[in-house]
MIMAR-769106 format. One record per residue (C-alpha): residue number from 1; x, y, z. Coordinates in Angstrom, 2 decimals. Layout:
N
<r i="NUM" c1="X" c2="Y" c3="Z"/>
...
# end
This chain:
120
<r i="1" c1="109.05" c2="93.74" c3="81.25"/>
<r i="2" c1="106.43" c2="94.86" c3="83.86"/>
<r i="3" c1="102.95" c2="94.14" c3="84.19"/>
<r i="4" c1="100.77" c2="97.02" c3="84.71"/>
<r i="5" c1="100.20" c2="95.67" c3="88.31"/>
<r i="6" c1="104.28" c2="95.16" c3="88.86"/>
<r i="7" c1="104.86" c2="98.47" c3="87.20"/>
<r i="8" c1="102.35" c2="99.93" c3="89.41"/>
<r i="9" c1="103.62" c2="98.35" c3="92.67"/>
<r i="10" c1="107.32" c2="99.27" c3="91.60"/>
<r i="11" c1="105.95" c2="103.07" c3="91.41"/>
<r i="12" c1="104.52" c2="103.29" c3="94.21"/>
<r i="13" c1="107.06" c2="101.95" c3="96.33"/>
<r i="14" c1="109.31" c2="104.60" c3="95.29"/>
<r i="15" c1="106.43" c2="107.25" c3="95.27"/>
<r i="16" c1="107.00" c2="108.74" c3="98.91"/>
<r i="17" c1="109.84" c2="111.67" c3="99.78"/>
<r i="18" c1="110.44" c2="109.35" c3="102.42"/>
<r i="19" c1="111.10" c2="106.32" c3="100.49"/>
<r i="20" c1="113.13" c2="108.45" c3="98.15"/>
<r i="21" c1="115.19" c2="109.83" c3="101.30"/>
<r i="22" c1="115.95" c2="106.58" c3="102.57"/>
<r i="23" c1="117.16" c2="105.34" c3="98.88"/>
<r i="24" c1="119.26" c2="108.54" c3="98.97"/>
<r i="25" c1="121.30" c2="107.94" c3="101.97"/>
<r i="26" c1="121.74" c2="104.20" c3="101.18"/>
<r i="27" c1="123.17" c2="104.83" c3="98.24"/>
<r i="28" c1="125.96" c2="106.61" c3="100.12"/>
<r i="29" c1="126.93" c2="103.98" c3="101.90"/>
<r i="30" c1="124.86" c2="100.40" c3="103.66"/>
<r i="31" c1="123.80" c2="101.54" c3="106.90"/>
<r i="32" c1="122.40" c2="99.64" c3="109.68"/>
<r i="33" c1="118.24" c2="100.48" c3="110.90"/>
<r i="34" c1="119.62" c2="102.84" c3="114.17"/>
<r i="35" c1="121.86" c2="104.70" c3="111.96"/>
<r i="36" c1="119.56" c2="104.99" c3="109.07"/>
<r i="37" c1="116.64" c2="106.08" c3="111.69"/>
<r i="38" c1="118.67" c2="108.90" c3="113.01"/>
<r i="39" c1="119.68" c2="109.87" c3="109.65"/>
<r i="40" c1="116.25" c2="110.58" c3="108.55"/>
<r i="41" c1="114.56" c2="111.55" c3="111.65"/>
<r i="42" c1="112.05" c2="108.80" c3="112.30"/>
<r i="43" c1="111.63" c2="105.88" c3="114.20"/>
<r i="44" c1="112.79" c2="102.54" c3="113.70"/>
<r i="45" c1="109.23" c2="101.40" c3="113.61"/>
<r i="46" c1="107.96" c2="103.75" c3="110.97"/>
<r i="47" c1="111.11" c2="103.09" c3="109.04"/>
<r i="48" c1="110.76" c2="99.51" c3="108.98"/>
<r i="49" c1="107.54" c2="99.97" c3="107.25"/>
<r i="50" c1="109.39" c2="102.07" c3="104.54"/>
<r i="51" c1="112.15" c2="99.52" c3="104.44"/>
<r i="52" c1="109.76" c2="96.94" c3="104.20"/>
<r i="53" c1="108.45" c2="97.77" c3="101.76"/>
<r i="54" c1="111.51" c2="99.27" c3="99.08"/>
<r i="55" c1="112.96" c2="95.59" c3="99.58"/>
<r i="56" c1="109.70" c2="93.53" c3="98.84"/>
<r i="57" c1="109.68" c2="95.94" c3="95.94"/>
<r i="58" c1="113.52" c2="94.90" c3="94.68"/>
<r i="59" c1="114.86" c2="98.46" c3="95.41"/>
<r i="60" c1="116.93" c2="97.43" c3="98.81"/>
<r i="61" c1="118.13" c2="94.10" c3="100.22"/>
<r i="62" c1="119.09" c2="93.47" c3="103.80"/>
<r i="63" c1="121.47" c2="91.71" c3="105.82"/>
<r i="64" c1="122.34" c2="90.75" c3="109.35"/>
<r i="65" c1="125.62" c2="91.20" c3="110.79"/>
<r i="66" c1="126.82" c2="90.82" c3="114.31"/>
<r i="67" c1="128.23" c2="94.50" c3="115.44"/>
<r i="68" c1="130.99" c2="94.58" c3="117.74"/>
<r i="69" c1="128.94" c2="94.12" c3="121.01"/>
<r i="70" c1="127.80" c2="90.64" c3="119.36"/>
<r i="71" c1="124.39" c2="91.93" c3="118.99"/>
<r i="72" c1="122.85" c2="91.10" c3="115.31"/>
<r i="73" c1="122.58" c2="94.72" c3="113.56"/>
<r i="74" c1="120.43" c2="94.66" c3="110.10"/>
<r i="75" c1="121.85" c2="96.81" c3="107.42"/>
<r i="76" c1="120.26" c2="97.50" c3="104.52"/>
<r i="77" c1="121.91" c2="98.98" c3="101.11"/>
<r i="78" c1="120.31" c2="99.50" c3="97.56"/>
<r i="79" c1="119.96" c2="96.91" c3="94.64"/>
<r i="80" c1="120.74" c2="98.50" c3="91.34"/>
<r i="81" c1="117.76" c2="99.58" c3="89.28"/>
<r i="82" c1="116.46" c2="101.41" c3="86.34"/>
<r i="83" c1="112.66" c2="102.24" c3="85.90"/>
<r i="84" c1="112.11" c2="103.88" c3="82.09"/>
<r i="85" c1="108.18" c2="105.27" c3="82.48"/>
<r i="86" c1="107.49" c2="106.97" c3="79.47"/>
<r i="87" c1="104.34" c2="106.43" c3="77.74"/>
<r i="88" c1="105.60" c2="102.97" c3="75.48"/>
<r i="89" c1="106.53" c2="101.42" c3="79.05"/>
<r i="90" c1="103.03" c2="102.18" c3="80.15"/>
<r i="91" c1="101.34" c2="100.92" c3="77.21"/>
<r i="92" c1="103.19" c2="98.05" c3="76.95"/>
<r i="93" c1="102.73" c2="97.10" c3="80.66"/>
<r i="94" c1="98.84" c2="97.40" c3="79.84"/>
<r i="95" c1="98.83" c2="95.02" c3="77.18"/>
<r i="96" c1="101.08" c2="92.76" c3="79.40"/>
<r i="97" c1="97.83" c2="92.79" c3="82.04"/>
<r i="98" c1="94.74" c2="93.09" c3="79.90"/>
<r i="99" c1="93.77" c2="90.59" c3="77.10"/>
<r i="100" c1="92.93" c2="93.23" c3="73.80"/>
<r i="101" c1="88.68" c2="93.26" c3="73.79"/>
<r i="102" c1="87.79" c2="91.59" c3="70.64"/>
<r i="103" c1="86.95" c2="93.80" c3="67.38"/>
<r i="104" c1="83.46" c2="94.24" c3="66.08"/>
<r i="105" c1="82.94" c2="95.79" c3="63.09"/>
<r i="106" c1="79.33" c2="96.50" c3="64.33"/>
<r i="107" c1="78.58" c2="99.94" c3="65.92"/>
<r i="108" c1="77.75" c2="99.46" c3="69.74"/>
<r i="109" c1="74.06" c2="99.45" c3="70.40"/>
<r i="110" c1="72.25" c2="102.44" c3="71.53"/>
<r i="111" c1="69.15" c2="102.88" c3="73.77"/>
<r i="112" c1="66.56" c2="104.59" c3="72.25"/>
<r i="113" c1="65.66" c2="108.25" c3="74.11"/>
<r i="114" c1="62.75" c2="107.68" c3="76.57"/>
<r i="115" c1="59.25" c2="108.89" c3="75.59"/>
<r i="116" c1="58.02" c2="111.95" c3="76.96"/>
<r i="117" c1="55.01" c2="111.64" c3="78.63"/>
<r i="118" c1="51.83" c2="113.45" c3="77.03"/>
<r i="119" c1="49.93" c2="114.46" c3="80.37"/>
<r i="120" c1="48.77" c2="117.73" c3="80.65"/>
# end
């Protein structure tokens, strides 16, 4: 079980059509960061970012392989996952984060309403 602050880094990892793009054509097949880049129109730099950030999240892992030239390729491919977000998941990852605030069975204090000033 998450934390509110895992549950909430696991969300919005996955929270981008980008992200959600890349996830899509890995699960097709692993591809390697050139081939992935072309696949989804953006640059290797701006889709390391992405990547970066899906694996430090546990939603891809990635590898190095030497391609047929002998040059190191890195391909990535997706880790199995479920995320179940309906309001019990959120609750409970709440009460995972944030001790319960003590009950009182005293009403809160109020402030009294400020005086009105009697200046003509």
């Amino acid at each position: 079980m998450h934390d509110a602050e895992e549950l909430s880094a696991r969300l919005a990892a996955i929270a981008s059509p980008q992200r959600l793009r890349i996830l899509a054509e890995l699960a097709e097949q692993p591809l390697h960061v050139s081939e992935l880049a072309r696949r989804v129109g953006m640059s290797r730099a701006l889709l390391y970012m992405h990547l970066t950030r899906l694996e430090e999240s546990g939603f891809i892992a990635g590898r190095l392989e030497l391609g047929p030239d002998g040059r190191a390729l890195k391909f990535f491919e997706p880790v199995p996952f479920a995320l179940n977000v309906d309001l019990a998941a959120v609750v409970a990852a709440v009460r995972l984060s944030v001790p319960a605030p003590p009950k009182s069975s005293t009403p809160p204090k109020t402030s009294p309403p400020p005086k009105r000033s009697t200046t003509s």
